[in-house]
C-alpha positions in Angstrom: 27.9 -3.7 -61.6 26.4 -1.2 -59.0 25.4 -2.2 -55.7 22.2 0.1 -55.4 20.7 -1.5 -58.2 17.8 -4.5 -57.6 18.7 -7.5 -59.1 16.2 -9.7 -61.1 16.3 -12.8 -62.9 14.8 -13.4 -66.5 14.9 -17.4 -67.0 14.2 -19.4 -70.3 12.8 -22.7 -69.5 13.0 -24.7 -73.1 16.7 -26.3 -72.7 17.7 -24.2 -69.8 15.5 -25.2 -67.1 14.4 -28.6 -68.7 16.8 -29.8 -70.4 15.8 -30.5 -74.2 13.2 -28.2 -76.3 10.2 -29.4 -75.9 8.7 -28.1 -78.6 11.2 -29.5 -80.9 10.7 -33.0 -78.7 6.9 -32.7 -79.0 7.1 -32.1 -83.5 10.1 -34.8 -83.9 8.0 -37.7 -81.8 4.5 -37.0 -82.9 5.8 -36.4 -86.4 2.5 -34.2 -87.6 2.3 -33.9 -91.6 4.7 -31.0 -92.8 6.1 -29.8 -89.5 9.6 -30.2 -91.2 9.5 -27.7 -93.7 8.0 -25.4 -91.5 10.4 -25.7 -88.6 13.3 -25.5 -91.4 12.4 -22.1 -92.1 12.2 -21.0 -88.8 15.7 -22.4 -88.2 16.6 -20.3 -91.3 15.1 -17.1 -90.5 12.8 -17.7 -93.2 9.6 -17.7 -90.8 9.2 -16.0 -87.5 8.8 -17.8 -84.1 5.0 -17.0 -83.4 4.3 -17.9 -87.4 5.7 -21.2 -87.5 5.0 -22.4 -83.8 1.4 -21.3 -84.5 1.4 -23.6 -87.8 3.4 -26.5 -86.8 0.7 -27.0 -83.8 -2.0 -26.3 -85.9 -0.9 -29.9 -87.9 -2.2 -31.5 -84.4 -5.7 -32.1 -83.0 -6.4 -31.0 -80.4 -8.0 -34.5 -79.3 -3.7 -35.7 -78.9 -3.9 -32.8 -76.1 -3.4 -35.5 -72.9 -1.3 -37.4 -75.0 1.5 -34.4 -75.6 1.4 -33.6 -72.0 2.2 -37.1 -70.7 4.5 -37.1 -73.4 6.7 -34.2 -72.2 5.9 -34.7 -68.5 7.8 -38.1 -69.1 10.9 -37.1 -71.1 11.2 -33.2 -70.2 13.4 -33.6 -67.3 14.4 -30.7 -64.7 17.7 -29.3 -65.3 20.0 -30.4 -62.1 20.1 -27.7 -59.2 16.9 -25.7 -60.3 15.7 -26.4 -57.0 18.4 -25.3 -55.3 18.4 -22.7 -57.0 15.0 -21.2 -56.4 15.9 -21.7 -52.7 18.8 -19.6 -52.9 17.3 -16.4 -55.0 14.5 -16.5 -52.4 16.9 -16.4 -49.5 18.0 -13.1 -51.4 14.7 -11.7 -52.2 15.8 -11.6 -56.1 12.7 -11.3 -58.1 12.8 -14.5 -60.3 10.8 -14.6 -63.8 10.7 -17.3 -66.5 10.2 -15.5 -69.8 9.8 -18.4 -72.6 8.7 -19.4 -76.0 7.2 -22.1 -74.6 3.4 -23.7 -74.1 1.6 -23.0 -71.1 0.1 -26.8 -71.2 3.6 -28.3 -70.6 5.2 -25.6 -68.8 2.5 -25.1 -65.8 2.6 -28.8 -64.7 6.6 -29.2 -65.0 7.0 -26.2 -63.2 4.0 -26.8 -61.0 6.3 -28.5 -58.0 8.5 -25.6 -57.8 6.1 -22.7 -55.9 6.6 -20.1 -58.8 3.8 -17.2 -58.8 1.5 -17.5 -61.8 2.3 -14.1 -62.7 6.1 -14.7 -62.4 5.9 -17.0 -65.5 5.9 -15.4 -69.1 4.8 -18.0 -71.9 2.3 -18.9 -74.5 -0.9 -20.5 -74.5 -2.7 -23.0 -76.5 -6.4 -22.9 -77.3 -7.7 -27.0 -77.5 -11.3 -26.0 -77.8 -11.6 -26.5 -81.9 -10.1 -29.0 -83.5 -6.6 -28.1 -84.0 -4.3 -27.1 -81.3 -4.5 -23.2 -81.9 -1.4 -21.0 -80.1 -2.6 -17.8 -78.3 -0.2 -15.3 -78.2 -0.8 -12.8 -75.0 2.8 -11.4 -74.5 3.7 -10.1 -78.2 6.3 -7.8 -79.9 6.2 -4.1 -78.3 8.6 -1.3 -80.0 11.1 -1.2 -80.6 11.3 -4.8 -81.1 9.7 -6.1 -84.6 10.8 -9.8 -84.5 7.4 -11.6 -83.9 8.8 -12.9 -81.3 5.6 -14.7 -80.0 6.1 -14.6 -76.5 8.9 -11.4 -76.6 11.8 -11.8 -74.4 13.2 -7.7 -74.8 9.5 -6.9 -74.2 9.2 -7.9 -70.6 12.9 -6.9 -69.8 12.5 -3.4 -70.9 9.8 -3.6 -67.9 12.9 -3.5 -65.8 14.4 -0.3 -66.3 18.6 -0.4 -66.8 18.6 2.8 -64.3 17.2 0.6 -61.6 17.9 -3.1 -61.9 20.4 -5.6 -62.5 18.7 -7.1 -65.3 20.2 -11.2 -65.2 19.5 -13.4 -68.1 19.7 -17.3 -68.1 19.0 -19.0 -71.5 20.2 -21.4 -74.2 19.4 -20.6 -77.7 19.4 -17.8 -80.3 15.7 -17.0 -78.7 17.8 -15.4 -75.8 20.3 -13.3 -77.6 18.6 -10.1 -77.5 17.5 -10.4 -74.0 21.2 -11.0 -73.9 22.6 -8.2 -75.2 20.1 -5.7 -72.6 21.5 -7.8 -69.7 24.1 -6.5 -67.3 24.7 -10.3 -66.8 24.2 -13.7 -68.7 24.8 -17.2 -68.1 24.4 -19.3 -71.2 24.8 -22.8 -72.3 24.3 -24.2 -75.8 23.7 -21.9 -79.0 23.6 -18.6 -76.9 26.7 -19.6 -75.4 28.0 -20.0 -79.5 26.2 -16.3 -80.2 27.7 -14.7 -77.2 31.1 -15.9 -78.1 30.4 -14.9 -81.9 29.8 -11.3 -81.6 31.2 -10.7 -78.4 28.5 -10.8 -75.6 30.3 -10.9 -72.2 28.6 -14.0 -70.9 29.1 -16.7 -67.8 28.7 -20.7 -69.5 26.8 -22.9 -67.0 25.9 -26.7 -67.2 23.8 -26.5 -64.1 21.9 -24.2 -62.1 24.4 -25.1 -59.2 27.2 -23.4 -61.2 25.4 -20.2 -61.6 24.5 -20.4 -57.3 28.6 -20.2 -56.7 28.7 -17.6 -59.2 26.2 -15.5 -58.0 27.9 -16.3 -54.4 31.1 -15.4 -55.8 29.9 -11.8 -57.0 27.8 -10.8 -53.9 31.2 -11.4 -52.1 33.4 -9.8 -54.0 30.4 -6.7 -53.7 29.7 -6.4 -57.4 25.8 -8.1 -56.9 
């Protein structure tokens, strides 16, 4: 890694800085009508990320809106060291950013104790004014990427030129991979950590945000950060 570049932190938040999927928490306790199906095929591949998020919310009313959030504001949970962690790329002055698939309505109040600028946080937003739940979708796909991602990951990376920063990636699941294979560093956990092993991403495991505070320590020491 090369010294005169600035480093900058891309963090997922489903599963990496909480720690379950809340949109998979929200569909498997509310149970709406034919979520299954629909979050089958985007398991598969079958359906893209922004197609069947967008459908399996639009199975809710919009009316159950206060009754999601204090839902997920009760089982979410914080993943252990996030504060710390915060603390510790400010004392650095490394631009932090949390790039995720996620919903604005659950991410803004989790994440509302932790101080993080408004535009520092990537995500999706949902629409309550009908009467479904409708997802907006104001960070989408730019070329060269085609996925439909929703809320696309390579997208705001490629914001970061290569030639100028340190691009650092923290995630969990297959949503991260490509975002992980731009990065001149990841630290994984979960199904990314699978996918990096798989096709041979070089990637740092983590369990907690505390473990990825001694690395980054570790490489500023050693001069390589």
């Amino acid at each position: 890694m090369s010294i005169t570049k600035k480093p900058v932190i891309f963090c997922d938040f489903d599963g990496t800085i909480t720690n379950s999927d809340n949109i998979v928490a929200i569909m498997q306790h509310f149970q709406p009508e034919g979520y299954e199906p629909i979050m089958q095929r985007i398991i598969n591949g079958h359906t893209s990320i922004r197609e069947g998020v967008g459908a399996m919310f639009a199975l809710m009313p919009s009316q159950q809106k206060d009754e999601i959030i204090s839902y997920v504001l009760g089982q979410a949970g914080i993943r252990e060291g996030f504060a710390r962690f915060l603390d510790y790329v400010r004392e650095q002055q490394i631009e932090f950013f949390v790039t995720s698939g996620g919903i604005d309505f659950f991410i803004d109040p989790l994440l509302q104790p932790f101080d993080i600028p408004q535009d520092h946080i990537f995500c999706n937003e949902a629409d309550f004014s009908g009467d479904i739940i409708q997802i907006t979708w104001p960070h989408p796909c730019q070329e060269p990427c085609t996925n439909d991602c929703g809320m696309c990951k390579t997208t705001v990376i490629r914001q970061y030129p290569a030639e100028q920063y340190e691009r650092i990636l923290i995630g969990d699941s297959l949503t991260d991979f490509e975002g992980a294979k731009m990065a001149d560093l990841v630290y994984s956990r979960s199904h990314l950590t699978l996918k990096c092993q798989e096709l041979g991403v070089p990637h740092v495991p983590f369990e907690t945000f505390d473990h990825i505070i001694e690395d980054l320590k570790q490489k500023q020491e050693q001069g390589v950060l």
